[in-house]
ZADO-1210 file (C-alpha; in nm, 4 decimals, padded with zeros to 6 digits):
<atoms>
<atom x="-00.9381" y="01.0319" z="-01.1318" code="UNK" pos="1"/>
<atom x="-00.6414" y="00.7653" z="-01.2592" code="UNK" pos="2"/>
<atom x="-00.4238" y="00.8521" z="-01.5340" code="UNK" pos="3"/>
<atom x="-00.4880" y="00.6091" z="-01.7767" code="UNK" pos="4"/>
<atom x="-00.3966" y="00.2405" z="-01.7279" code="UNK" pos="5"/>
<atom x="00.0186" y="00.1281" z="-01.8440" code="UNK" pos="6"/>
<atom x="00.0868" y="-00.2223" z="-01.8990" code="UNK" pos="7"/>
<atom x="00.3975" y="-00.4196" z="-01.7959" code="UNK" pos="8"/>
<atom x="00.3533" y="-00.7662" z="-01.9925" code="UNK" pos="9"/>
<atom x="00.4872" y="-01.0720" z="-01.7796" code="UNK" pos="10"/>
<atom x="00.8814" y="-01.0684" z="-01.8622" code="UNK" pos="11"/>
<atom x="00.8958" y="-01.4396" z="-01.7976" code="UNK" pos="12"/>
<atom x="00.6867" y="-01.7895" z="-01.7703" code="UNK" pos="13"/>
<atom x="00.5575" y="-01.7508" z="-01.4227" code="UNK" pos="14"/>
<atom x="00.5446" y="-01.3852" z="-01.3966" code="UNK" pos="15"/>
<atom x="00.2312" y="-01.1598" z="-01.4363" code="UNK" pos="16"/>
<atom x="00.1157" y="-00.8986" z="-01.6499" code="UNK" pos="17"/>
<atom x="00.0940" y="-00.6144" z="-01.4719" code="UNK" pos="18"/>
<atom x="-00.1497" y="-00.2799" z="-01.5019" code="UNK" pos="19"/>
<atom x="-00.0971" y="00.0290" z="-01.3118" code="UNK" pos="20"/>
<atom x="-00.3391" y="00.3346" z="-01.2267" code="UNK" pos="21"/>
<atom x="-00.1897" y="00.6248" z="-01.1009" code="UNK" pos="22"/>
<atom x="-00.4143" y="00.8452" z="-00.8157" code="UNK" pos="23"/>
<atom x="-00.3000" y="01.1818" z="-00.8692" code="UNK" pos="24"/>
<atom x="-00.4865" y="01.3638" z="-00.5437" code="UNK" pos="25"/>
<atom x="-00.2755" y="01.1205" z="-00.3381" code="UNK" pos="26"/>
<atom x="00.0001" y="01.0461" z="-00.5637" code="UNK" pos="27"/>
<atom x="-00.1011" y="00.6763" z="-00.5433" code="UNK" pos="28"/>
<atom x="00.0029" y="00.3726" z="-00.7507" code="UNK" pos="29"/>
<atom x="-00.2949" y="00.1376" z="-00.8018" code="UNK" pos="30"/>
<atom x="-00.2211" y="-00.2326" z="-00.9661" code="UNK" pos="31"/>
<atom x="-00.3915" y="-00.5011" z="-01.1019" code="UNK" pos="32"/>
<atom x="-00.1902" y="-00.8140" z="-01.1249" code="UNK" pos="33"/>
<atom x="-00.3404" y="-01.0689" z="-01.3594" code="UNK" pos="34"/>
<atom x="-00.2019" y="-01.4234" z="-01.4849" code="UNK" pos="35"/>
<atom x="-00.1525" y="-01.4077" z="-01.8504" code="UNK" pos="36"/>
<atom x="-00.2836" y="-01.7646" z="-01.8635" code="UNK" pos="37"/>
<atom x="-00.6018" y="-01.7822" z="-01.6753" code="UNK" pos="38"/>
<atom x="-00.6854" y="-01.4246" z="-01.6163" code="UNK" pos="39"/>
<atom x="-00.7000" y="-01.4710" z="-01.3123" code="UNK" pos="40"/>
<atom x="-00.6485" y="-01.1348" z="-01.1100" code="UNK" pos="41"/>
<atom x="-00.5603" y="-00.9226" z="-00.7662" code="UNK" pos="42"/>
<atom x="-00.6133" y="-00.5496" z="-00.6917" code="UNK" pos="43"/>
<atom x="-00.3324" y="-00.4254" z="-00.4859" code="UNK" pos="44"/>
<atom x="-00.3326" y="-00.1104" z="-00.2753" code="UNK" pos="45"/>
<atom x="-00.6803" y="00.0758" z="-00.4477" code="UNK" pos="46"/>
<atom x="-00.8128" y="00.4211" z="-00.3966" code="UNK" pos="47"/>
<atom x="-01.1468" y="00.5151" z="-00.2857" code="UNK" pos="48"/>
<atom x="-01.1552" y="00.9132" z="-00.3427" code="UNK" pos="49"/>
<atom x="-01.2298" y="01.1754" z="-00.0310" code="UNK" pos="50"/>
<atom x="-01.2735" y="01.5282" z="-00.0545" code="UNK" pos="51"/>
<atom x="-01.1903" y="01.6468" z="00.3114" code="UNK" pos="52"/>
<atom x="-01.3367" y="02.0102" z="00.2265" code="UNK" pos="53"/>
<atom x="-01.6797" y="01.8460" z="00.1478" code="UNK" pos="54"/>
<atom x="-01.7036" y="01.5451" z="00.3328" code="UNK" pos="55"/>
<atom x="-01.7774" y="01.3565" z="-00.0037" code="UNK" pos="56"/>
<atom x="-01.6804" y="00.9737" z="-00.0703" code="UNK" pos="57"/>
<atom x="-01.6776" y="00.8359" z="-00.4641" code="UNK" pos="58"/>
<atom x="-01.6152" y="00.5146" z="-00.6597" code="UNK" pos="59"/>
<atom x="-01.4715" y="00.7362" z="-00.9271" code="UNK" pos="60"/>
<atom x="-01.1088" y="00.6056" z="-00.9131" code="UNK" pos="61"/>
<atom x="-01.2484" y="00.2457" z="-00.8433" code="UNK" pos="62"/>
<atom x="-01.4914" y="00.2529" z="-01.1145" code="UNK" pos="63"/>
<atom x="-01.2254" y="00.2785" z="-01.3617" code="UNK" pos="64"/>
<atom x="-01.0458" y="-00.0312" z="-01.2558" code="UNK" pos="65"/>
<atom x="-01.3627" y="-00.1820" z="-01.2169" code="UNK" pos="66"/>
<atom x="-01.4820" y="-00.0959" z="-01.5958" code="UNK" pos="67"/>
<atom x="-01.1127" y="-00.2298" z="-01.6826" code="UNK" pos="68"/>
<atom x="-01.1584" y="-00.5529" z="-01.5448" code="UNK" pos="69"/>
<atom x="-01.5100" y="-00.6116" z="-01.7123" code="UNK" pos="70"/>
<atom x="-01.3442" y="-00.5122" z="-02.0370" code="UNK" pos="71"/>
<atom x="-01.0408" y="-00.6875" z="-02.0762" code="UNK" pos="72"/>
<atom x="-01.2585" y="-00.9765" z="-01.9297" code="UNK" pos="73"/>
<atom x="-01.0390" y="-01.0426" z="-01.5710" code="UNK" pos="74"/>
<atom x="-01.1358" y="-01.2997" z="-01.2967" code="UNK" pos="75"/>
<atom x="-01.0343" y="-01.1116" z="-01.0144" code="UNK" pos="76"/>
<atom x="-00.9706" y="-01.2779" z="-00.7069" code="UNK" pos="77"/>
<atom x="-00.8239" y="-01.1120" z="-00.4378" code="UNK" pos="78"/>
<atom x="-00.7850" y="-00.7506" z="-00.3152" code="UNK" pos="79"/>
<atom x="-00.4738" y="-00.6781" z="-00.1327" code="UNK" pos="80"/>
<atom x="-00.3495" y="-00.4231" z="00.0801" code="UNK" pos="81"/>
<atom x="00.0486" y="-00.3912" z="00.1177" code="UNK" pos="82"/>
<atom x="-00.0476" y="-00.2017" z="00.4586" code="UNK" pos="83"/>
<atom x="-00.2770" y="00.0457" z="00.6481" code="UNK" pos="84"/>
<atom x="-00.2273" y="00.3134" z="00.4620" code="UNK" pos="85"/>
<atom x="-00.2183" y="00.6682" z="00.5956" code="UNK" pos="86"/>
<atom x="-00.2742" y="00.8826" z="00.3194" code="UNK" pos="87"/>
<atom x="-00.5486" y="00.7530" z="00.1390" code="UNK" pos="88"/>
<atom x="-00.8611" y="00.5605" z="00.2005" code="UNK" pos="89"/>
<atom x="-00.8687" y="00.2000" z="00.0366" code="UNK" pos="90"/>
<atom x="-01.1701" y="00.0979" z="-00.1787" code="UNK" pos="91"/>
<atom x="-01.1196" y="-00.2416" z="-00.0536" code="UNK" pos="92"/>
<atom x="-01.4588" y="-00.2867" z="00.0950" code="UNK" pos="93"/>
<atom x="-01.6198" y="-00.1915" z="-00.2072" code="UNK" pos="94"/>
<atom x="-01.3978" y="-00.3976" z="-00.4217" code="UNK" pos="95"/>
<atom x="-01.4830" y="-00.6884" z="-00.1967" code="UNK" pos="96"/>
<atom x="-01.8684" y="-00.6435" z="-00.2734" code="UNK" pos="97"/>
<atom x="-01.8508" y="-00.5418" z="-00.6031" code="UNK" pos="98"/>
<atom x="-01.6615" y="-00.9231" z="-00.7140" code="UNK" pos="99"/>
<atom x="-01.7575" y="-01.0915" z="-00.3912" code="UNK" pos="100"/>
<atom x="-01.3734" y="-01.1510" z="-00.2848" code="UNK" pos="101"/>
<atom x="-01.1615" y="-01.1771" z="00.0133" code="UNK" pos="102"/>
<atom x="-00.9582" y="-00.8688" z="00.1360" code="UNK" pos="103"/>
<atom x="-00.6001" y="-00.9793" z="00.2923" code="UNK" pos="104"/>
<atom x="-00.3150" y="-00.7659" z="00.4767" code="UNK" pos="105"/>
<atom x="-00.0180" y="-00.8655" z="00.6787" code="UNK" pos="106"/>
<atom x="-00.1455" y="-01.0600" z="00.9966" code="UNK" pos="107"/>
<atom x="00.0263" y="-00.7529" z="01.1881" code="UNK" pos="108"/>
<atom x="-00.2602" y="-00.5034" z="01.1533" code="UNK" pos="109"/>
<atom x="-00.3358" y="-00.6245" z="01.4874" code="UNK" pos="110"/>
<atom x="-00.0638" y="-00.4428" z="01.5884" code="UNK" pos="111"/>
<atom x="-00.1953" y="-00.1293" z="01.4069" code="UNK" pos="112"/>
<atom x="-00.5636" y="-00.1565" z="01.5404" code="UNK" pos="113"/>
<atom x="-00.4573" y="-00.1919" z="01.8549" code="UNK" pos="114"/>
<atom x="-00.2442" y="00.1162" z="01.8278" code="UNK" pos="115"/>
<atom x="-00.4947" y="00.3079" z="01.7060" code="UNK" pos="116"/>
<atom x="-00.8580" y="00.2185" z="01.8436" code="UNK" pos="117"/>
<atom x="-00.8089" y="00.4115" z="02.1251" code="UNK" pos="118"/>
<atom x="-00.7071" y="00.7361" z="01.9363" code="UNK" pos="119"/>
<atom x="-01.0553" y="00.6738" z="01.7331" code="UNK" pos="120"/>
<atom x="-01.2797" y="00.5156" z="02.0225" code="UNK" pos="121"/>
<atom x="-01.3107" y="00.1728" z="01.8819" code="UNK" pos="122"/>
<atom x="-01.4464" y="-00.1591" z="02.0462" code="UNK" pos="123"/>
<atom x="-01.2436" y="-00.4808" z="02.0051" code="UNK" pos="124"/>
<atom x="-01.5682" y="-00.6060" z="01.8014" code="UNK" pos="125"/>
<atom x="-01.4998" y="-00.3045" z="01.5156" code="UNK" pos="126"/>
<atom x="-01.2040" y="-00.5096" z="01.3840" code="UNK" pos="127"/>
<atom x="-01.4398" y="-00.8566" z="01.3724" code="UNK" pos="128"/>
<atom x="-01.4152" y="-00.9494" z="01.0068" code="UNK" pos="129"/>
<atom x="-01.2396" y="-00.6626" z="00.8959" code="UNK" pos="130"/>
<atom x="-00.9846" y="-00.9015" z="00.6683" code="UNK" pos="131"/>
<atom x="-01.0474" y="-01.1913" z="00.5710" code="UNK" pos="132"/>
<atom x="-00.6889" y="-01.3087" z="00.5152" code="UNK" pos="133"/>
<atom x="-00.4276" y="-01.2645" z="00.7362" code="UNK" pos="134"/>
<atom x="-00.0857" y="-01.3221" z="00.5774" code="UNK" pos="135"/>
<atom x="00.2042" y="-01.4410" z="00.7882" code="UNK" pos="136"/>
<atom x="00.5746" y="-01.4048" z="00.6503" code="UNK" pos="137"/>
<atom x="00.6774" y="-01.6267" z="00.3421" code="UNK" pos="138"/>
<atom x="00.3467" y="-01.7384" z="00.3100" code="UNK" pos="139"/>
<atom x="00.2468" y="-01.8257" z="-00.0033" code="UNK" pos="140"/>
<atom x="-00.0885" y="-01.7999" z="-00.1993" code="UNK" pos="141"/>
<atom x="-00.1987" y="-01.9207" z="-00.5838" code="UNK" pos="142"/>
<atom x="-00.3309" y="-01.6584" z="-00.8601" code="UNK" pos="143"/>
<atom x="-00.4075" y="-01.8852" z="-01.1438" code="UNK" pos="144"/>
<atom x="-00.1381" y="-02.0518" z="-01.2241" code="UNK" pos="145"/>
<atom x="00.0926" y="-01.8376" z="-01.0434" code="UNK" pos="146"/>
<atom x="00.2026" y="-01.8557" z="-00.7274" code="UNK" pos="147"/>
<atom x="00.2799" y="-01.5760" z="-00.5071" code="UNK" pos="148"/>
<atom x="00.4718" y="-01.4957" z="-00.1737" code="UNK" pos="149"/>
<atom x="00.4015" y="-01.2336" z="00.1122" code="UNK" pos="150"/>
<atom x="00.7527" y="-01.1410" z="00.2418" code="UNK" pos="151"/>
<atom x="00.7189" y="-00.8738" z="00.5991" code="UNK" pos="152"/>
<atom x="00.8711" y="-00.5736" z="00.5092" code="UNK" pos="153"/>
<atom x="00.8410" y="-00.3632" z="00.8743" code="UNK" pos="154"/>
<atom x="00.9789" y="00.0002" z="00.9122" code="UNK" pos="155"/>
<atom x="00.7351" y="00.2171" z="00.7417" code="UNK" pos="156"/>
<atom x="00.4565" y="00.0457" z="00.9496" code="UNK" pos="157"/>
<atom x="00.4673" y="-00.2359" z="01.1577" code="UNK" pos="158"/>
<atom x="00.2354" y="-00.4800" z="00.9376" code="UNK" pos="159"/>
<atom x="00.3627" y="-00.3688" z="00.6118" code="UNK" pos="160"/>
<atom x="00.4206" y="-00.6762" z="00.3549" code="UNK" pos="161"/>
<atom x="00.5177" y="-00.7241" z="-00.0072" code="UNK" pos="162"/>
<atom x="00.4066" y="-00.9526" z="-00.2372" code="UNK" pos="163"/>
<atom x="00.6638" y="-01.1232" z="-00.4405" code="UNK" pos="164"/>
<atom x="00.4741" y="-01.3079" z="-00.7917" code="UNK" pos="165"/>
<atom x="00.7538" y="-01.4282" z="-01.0256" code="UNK" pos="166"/>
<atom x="00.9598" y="-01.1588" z="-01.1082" code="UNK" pos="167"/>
<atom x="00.7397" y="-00.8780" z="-00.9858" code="UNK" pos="168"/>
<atom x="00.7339" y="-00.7195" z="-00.6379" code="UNK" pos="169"/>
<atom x="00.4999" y="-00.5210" z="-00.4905" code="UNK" pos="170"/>
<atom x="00.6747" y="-00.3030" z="-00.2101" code="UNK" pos="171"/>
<atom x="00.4112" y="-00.0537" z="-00.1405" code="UNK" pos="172"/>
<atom x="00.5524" y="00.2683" z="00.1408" code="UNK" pos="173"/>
<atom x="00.8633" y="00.0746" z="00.2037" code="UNK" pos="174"/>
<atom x="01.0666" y="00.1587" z="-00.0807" code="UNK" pos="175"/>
<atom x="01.0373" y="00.4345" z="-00.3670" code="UNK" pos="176"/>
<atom x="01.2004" y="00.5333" z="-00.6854" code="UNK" pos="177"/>
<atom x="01.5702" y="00.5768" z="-00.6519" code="UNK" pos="178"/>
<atom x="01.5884" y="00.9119" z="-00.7029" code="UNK" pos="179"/>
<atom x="01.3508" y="00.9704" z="-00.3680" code="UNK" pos="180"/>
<atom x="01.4900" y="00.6341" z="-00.1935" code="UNK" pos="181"/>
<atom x="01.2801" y="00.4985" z="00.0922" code="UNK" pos="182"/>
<atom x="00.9527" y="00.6105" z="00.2573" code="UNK" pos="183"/>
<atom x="00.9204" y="00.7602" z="00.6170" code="UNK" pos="184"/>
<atom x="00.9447" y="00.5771" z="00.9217" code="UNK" pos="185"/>
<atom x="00.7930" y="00.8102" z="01.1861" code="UNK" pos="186"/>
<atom x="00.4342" y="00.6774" z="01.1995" code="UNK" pos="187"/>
<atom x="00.4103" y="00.4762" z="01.5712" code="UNK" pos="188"/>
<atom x="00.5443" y="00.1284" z="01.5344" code="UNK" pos="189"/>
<atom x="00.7623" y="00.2674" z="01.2471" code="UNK" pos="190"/>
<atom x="01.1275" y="00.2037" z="01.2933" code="UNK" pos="191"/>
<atom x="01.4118" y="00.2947" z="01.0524" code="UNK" pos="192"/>
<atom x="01.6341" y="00.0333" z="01.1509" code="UNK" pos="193"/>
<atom x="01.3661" y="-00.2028" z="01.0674" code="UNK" pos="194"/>
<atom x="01.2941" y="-00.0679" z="00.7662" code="UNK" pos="195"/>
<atom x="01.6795" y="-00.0325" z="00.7049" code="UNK" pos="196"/>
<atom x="01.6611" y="-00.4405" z="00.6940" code="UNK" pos="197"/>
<atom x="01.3420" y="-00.4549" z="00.4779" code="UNK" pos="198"/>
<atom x="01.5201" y="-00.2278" z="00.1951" code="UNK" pos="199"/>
<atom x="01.8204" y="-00.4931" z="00.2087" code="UNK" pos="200"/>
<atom x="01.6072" y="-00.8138" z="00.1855" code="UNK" pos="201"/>
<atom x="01.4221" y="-00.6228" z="-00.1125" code="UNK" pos="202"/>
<atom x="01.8028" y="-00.5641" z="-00.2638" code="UNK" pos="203"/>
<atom x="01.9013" y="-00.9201" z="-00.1889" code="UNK" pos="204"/>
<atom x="01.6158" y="-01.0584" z="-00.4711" code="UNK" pos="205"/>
<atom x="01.7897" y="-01.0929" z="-00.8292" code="UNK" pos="206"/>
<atom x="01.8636" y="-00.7515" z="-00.9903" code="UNK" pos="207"/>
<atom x="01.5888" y="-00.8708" z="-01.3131" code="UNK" pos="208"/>
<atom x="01.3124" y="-00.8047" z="-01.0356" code="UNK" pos="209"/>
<atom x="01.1204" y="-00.5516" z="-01.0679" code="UNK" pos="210"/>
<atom x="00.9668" y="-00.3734" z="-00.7663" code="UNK" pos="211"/>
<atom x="00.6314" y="-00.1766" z="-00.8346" code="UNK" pos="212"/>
<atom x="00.6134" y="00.0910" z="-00.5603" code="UNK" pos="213"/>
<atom x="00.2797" y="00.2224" z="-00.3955" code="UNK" pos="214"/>
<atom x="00.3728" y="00.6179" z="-00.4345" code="UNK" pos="215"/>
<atom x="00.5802" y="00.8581" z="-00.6493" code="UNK" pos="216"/>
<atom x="00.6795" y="01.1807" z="-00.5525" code="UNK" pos="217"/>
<atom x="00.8556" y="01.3633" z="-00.8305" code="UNK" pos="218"/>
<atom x="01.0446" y="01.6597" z="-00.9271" code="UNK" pos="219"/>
<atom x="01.1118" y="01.7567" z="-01.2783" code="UNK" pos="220"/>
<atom x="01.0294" y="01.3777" z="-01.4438" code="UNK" pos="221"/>
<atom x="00.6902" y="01.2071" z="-01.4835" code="UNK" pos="222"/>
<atom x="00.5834" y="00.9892" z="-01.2522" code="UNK" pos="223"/>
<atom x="00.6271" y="00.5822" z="-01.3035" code="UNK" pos="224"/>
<atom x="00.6058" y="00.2638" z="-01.0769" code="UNK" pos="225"/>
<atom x="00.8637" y="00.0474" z="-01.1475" code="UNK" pos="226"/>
<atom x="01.2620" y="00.0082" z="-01.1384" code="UNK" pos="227"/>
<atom x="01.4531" y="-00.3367" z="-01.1221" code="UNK" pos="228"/>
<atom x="01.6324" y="-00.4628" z="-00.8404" code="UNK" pos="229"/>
<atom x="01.9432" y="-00.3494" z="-00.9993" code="UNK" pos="230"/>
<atom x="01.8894" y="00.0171" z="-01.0836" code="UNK" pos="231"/>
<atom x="01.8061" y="00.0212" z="-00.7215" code="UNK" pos="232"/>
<atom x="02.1243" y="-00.1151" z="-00.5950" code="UNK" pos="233"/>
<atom x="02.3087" y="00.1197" z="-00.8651" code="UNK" pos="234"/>
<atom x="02.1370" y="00.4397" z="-00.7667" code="UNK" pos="235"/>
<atom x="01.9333" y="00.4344" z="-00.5013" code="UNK" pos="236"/>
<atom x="01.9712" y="00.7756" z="-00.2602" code="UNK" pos="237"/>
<atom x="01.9311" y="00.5962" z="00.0467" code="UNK" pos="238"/>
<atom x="02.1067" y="00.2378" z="-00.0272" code="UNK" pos="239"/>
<atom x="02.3891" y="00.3124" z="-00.3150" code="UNK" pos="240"/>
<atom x="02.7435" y="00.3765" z="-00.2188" code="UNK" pos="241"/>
<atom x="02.7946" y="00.1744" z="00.0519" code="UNK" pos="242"/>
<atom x="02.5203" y="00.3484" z="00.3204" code="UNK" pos="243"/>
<atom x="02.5855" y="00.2033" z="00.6165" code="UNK" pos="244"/>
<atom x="02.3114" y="00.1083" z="00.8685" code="UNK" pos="245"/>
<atom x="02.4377" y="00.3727" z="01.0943" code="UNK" pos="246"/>
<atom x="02.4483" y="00.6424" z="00.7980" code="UNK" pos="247"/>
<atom x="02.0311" y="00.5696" z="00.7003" code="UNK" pos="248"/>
<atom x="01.9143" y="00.5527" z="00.9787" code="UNK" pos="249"/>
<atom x="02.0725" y="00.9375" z="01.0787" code="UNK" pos="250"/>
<atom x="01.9387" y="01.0338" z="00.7296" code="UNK" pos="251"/>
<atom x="01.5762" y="00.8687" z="00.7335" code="UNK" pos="252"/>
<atom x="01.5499" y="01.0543" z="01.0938" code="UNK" pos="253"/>
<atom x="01.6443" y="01.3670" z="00.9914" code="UNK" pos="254"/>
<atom x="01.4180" y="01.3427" z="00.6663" code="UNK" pos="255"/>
<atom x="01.1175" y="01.2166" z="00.8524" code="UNK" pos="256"/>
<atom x="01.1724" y="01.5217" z="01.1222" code="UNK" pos="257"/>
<atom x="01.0942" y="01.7764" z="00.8931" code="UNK" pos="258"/>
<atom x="00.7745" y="01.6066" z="00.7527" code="UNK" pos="259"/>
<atom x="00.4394" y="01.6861" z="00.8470" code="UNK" pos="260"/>
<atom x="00.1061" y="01.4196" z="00.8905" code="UNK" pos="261"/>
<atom x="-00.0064" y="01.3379" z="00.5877" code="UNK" pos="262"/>
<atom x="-00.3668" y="01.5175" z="00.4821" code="UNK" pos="263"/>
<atom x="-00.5886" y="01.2436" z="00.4938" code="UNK" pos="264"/>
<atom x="-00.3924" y="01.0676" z="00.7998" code="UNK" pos="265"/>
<atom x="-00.7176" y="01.0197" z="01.0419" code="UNK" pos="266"/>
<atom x="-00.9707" y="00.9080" z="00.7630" code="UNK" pos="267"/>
<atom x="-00.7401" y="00.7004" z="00.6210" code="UNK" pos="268"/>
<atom x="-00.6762" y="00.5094" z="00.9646" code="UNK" pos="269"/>
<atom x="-01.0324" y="00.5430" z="01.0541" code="UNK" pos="270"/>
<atom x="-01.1784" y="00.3528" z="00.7196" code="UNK" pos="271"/>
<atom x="-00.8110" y="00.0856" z="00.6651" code="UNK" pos="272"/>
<atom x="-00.7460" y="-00.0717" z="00.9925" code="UNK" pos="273"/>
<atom x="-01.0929" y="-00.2051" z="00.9449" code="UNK" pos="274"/>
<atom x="-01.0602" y="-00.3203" z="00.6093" code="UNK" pos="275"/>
<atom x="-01.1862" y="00.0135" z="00.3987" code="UNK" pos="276"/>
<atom x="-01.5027" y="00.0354" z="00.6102" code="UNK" pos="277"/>
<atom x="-01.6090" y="00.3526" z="00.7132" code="UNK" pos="278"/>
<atom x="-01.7287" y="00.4382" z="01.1214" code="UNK" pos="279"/>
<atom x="-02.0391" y="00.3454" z="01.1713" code="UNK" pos="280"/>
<atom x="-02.3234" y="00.5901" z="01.1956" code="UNK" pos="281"/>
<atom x="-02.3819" y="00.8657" z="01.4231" code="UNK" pos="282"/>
<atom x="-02.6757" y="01.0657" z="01.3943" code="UNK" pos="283"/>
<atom x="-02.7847" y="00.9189" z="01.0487" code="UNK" pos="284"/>
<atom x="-02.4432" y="00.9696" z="00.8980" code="UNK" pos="285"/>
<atom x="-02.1216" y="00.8330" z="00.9519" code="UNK" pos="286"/>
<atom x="-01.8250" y="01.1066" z="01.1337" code="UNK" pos="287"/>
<atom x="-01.4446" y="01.0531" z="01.0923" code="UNK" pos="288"/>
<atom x="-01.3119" y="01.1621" z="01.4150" code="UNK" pos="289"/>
<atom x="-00.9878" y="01.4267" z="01.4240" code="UNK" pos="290"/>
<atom x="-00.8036" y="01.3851" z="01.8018" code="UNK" pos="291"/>
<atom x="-00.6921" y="01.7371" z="01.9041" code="UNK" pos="292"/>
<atom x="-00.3416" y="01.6976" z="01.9667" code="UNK" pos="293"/>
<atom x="-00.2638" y="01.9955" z="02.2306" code="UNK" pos="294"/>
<atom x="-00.4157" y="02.0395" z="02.5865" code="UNK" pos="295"/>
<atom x="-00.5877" y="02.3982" z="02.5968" code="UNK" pos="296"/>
<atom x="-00.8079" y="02.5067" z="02.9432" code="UNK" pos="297"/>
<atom x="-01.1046" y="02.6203" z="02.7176" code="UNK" pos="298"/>
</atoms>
């Protein structure tokens, strides 16, 4: 279940108020984005729970945002994924039914769904429809009265984007808090140069920005979403001091070496690169599918 909603009022004309749900089971930040004028809103990188012991799917997390919406009396608009995520399953789909909205990503998910419908055993035809908008670099999109940019941010995953809606950024897995510093780039089509050059175009927006991050990993503090530009550039592990490319990309390698696949890594794939929609069913029931990774004569 989400820790209960915090608000981030809109610092500035232009700028949105801002509510974020934190996922605990998968350490998750969940936002909803909504012009103060209109109340107008977007969901941005949601939760639908899994219980891999069990099998068992819920709305629980989802329900919560969606009782929040009908009680503070939101228009939402859009849901919005940041990327495919690999360690947690996105309630997009039922987000998309439950307020009859469009689901957008990065146009590069092709990338990802190609990568990956092999591995899984999908068609071309599973991705048909699977997004409904496909968001190329410095495109721009209106929320209300706002008005809000997609900026590519590559490196954790190929497709990954930001959204940029006055001064708030949504970074997703591409940056974290600056006591953790960046998120792994090990995942195929993950690069840590690339990513290297999405953390400085992030630092190159004016320090007053804010940049709400899609996990938090912490030791000894609570967890929280946001830091400016500026604290960033001051303390940031993996940027401060004068890192060199050279220097981050030797330290993001040797971090990422010593990490494991994330729990939920094949449902996650399975249900996001087609837009939060589980496989189809086999048998009377839908299957995620695990690939065993190591040949054995059995």
């Amino acid at each position: 279940m989400s820790e209960p909603l915090r608000l981030h009022p809109s610092p500035a004309s232009g700028s949105p108020d801002v509510y974020s749900f934190f996922e605990p089971d998968t350490s998750t930040w969940q936002y909803i984005v909504s012009d103060p004028a209109t109340k107008d809103a977007a969901l941005i990188d949601t939760v639908l729970d899994y219980d891999p012991s069990s099998g068992k799917i819920s709305t629980a997390t989802a329900d919560q945002i969606v009782s929040f919406v009908g009680k503070h009396g939101l228009n939402v608009k859009y849901v919005l994924e940041t990327h495919a995520h690999a360690d947690h399953l996105t309630a997009a789909q039922y987000f998309k039914k439950k307020f009859d909205i469009p689901v957008g990503i990065g146009k590069r998910i092709s990338a990802v769904q190609e990568t990956f419908a092999p591995v899984y055993g999908y068609e071309p035809s599973a991705f048909v429809g699977a997004f409904d908008l496909l968001f190329r670099d410095d495109q721009t999109f209106s929320l209300g009265s706002l008005n809000c940019r997609v900026i590519h941010l590559p490196g954790h995953t190929p497709d990954h984007v930001g959204y940029i809606i006055g001064q708030s950024v949504f970074t997703g897995d591409s940056i974290f808090q600056p006591d953790i510093g960046s998120a792994r780039s090990d995942f195929p089509g993950g690069d840590a140069k690339a990513l290297h050059s999405s953390l400085r175009r992030l630092m190159a927006l004016p320090e007053t920005f804010s940049l709400f991050v899609g996990h938090d990993y912490p030791t000894g503090r609570q967890q929280f979403c946001a830091s400016t530009v500026g604290q960033h550039l001051k303390s940031n592990k993996h940027l401060a001091k004068g890192i060199s490319e050279s220097e981050f990309i030797a330290l993001r390698n040797a971090r990422d070496a010593g990490l494991g696949a994330p729990r939920l890594l094949h449902p996650a794939l399975q249900t996001n690169i087609r837009g939060g929609r589980l496989p189809t069913a086999d048998h009377g029931r839908p299957y995620f599918k695990i690939p065993i990774t190591t040949s054995v004569a059995l």
